[in-house]
Structure formats: structure tokens, C-alpha cells
C-alpha positions as CSV (number, residue, x, y, z in Angstrom):
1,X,96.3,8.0,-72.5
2,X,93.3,9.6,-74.1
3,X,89.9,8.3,-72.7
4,X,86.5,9.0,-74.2
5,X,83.0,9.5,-73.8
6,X,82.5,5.0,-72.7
7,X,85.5,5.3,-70.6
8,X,84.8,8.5,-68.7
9,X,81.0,6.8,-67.9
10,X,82.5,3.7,-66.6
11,X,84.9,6.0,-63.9
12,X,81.5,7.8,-63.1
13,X,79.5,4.7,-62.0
14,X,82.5,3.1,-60.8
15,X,82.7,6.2,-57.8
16,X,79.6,5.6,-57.1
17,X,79.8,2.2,-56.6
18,X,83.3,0.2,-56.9
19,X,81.5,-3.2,-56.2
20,X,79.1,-3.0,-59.9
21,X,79.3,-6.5,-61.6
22,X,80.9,-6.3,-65.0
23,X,77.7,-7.4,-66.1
24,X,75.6,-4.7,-64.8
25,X,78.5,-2.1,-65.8
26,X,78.3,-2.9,-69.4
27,X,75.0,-2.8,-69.9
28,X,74.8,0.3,-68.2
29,X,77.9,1.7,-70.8
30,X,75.8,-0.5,-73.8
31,X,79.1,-2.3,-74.3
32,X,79.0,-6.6,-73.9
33,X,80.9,-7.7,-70.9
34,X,84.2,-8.9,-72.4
35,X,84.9,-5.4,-74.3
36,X,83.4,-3.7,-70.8
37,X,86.3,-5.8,-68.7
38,X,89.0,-5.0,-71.9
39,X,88.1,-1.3,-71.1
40,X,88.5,-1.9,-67.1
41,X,91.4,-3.8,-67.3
42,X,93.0,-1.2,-69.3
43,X,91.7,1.6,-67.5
44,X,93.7,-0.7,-64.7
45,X,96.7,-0.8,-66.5
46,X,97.6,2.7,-67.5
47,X,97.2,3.7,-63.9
48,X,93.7,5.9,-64.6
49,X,92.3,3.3,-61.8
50,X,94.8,3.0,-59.3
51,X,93.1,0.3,-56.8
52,X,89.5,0.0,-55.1
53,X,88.7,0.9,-51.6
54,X,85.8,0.7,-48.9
55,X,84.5,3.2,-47.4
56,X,84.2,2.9,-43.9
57,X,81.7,4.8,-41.5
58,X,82.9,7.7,-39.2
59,X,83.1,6.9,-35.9
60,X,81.1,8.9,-33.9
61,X,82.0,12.6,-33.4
62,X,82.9,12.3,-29.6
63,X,85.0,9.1,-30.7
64,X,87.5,11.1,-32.9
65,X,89.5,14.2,-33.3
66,X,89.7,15.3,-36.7
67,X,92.9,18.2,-37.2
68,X,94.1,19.6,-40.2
69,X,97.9,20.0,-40.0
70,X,100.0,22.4,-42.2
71,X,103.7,20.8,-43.0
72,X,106.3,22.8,-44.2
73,X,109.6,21.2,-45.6
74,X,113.1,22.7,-45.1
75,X,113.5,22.6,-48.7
76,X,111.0,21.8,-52.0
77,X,113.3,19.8,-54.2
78,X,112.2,16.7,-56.1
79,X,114.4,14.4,-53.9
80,X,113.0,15.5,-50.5
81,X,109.3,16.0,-52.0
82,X,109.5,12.1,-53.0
83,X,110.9,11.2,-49.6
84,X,108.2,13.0,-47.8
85,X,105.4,11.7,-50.1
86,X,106.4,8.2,-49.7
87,X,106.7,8.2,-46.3
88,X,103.2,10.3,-45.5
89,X,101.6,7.1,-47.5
90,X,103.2,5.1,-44.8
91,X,101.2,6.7,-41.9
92,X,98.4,5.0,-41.2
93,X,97.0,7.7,-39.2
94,X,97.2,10.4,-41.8
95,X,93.6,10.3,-43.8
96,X,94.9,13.3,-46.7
97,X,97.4,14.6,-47.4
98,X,97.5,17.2,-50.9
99,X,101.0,19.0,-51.9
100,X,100.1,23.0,-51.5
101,X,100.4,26.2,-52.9
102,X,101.1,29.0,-50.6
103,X,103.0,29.6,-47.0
104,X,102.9,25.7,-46.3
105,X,103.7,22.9,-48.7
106,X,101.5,20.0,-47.3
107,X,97.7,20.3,-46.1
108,X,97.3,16.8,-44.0
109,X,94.3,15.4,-42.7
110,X,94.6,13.2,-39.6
111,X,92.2,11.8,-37.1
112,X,93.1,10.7,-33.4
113,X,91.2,9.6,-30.7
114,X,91.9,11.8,-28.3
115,X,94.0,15.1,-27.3
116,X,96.8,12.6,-25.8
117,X,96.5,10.6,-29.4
118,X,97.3,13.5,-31.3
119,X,100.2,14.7,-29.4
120,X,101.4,10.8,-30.1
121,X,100.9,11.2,-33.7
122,X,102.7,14.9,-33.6
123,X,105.3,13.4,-31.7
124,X,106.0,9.9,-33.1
125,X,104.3,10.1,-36.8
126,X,104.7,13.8,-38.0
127,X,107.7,15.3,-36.7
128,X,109.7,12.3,-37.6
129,X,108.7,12.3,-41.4
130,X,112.0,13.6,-43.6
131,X,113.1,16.9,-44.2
132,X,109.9,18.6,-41.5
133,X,110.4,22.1,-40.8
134,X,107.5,23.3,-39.4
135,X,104.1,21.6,-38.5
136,X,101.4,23.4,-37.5
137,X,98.0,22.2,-36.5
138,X,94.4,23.1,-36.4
139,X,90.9,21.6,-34.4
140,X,88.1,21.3,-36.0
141,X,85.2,21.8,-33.7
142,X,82.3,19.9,-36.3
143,X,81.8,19.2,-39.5
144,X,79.2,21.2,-41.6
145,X,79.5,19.8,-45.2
146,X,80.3,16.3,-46.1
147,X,79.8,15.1,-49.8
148,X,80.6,12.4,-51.9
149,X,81.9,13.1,-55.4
């Protein structure tokens, strides 16, 4: 569905802050508040919002691990794509995960508490997920660049 100029300023303060009162966001958008929530609520409805969420604060850098694991599937058809895909939602440890181009076919973000948690999560999470040919993981040793959309 087609959005335009009111629709596409309603996504951009809603990034920055998913908690704006209708009331606030239509004045913002110069729209009165029942066509504002018609717009949300169908912004809802097609899918173009696809739920709310709250950011939560880091834990400290000496109370995580952060790793960024390369998955490669035994095979890339639709079928074991979909099965991988709906079970990486299901781990609760995985932060990211974004379909690739290139040598691997999943980039996944995960964060452990320790050395020992990771090797649980490679063990127990990753490796079982379907169809899992090769998993390979990297450390990172800080962040440098952080930023919000």
C-alpha cells in the first residue's frame, strides 16, 4: 500500500518515540485525532507497523558478550529459509538476525553473559536450529558507534 507525505511523518515521530499520545501525534501531522488514529490503525493493519517495543538499557559492557555469528544453511530453498526464520524468532537469545548476501546466508547478533553462556547458546540454541551447516562466530572486543535511527 502506497503511503504519503502524513503517513511517512507519523512513522518518523513514531521511531522516535512509540509512547506519543494520539493527541500530541496529530497535532504534530496537523491532522484531528480521529483521522490521526484512522491513519495509525491502518498503518497497523496493512502490516507497515508491525507491533511496538521498549527499549531496554545495555547492561554494562563487562556484564555481556556481544558475538556476531555467520549461519550457513545446507540448502537456500524457500521451505528450509521459512523453517530457519521461524525458528531464529524463537530464540530469545538471538538479538538480529538479517538474511545475507555473500559466503554465509545469516548474519546473527547474540549476546551472552559469559564465555561458558555462549558455548550454551552455540550448543543448545544455534546448532539445533533446522537445516545449520556451518556456524561461525566472531568477539567483539567494544563498541565504537551506536545510533538510533
Amino acid at each position: 500500500m502506497a503511503r504519503d507525505a502524513i503517513d511517512n511523518q507519523i512513522l518518523s515521530l513514531l521511531r522516535r518515540d512509540g509512547r506519543m499520545s494520539n493527541a500530541r501525534l496529530a497535532e504534530a501531522v496537523g491532522l484531528s485525532p480521529s483521522a490521526c488514529l484512522r491513519r495509525l490503525h491502518l498503518l497497523e493493519s496493512n502490516g507497515t507497523i508491525r507491533g511496538y517495543t521498549a527499549i531496554i538499557a545495555d547492561a554494562s559492557p563487562e556484564d555481556t558478550t556481544m558475538v556476531i555469528v555467520q549461519i550457513t544453511l545446507e540448502r537456500q530453498t524457500e521451505d528450509v529459509m521459512r523453517r530457519f526464520e521461524t525458528a531464529v524468532r524463537k530464540c530469545a537469545e538471538v538479538r538480529e538476525c538479517y538474511l545475507m548476501t555473500g559466503m554465509t546466508d545469516y548474519m546473527v547478533r547474540v549476546e551472552a553473559s559469559s564465555m561458558a553462556d555462549y558455548e550454551r547458546i552455540h550448543t543448545e540454541v544455534l546448532s539445533r536450529l533446522p537445516s545449520v551447516l556451518r556456524i561461525q562466530s566472531s568477539f567483539t572486543i567494544r563498541n565504537v558507534i551506536r545510533q538510533p535511527r
